[in-house]
C-alpha positions in Angstrom: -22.1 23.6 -6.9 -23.2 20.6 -5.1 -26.1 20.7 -2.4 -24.3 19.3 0.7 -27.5 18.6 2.7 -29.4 17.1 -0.1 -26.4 15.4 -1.1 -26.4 13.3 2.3 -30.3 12.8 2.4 -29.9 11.1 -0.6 -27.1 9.2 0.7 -28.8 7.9 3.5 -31.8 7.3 0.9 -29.4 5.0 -1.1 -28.3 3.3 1.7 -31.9 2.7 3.3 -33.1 1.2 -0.4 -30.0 -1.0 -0.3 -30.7 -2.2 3.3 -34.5 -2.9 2.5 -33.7 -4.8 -0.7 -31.7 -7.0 1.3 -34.0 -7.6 3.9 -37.0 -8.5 1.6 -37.6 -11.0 -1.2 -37.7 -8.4 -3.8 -36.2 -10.1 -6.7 -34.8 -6.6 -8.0 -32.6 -4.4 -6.5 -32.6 -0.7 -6.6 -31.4 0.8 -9.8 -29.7 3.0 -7.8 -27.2 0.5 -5.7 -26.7 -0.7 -9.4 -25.4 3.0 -10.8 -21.8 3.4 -11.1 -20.0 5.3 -8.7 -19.1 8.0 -12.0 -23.1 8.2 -12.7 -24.8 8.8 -9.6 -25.4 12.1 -8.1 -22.5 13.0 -6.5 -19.9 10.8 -8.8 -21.7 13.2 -11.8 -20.5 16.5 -9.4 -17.3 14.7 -8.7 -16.1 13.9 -12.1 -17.5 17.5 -13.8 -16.9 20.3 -11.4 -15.6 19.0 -8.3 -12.6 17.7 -9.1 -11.6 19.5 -11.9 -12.7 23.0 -10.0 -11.5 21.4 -6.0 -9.3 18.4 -6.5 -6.0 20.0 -5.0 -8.0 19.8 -1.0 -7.0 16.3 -0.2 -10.7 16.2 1.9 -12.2 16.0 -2.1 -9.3 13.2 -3.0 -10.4 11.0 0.4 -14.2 11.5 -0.9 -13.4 10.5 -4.5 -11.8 7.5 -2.8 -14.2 6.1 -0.2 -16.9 6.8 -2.6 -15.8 4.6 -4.8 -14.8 2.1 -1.9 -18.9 2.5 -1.5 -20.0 1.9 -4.6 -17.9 -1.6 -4.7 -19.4 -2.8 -1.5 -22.8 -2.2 -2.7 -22.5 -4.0 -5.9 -20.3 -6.6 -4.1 -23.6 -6.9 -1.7 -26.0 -7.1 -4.3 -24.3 -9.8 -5.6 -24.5 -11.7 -2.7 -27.8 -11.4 -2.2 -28.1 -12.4 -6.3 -26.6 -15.7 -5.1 -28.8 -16.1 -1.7 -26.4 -15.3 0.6 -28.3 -12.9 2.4 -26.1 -13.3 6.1 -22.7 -12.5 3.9 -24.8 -9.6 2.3 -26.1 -8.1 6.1 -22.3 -9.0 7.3 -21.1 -7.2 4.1 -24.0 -4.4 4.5 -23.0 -3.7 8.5 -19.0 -3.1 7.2 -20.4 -1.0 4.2 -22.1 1.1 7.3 -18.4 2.6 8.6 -17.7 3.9 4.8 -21.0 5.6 4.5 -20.5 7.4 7.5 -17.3 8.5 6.4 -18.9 9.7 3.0 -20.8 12.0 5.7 -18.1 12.8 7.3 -16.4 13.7 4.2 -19.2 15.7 3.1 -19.3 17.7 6.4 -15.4 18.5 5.9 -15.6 19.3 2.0 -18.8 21.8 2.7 -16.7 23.1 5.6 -13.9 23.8 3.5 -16.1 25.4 0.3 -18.1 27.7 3.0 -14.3 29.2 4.1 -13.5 29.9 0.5 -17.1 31.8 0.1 
């Protein structure tokens, strides 16, 4: 089972090194807005347990989905920034924003949902 709190620390983690790499002149970007969306953290619950044990409450379809969406836009913004177009990256980084607060959101409902079953 997944740990729903640390699970959206680390989110907001992610997202804060993804910000910060865009704002600075760090040549590099975080490994982790580089991880595929099936190797981070919660893609590694996701794809082993989660889906195969919770996959039939649509709430764990929608996260599946939007984190994916998530995933893209960061790599899509990293890219950008690759090619020196930082404003299209902080445009690109400000829409990104709306999907990580549904991962949140998500994350809220799906614990929700698990604490009823227990």
């Amino acid at each position: 089972m997944i740990d729903f709190t640390l699970a959206k620390t680390k989110h907001a983690m992610w997202g804060l090194q993804l910000s910060t790499y865009i704002g600075s002149d760090n040549a590099t970007p975080p490994a982790s807005c580089l991880t595929s969306y099936r190797q981070c953290k919660l893609g590694t619950w996701l794809y082993s347990d989660g889906l195969s044990s919770y996959g039939h409450f649509p709430k764990m379809r929608d996260l599946e989905r939007v984190h994916r969406q998530l995933h893209e836009m960061a790599q899509e913004i990293v890219t950008l920034k690759q090619h020196n177009q930082v404003a299209a990256a902080q445009q690109k980084l400000i829409e990104m924003q709306t999907v990580s607060n549904e991962i949140l959101h998500l994350l809220d409902r799906v614990n929700q949902k698990f604490s009823e079953l227990r």
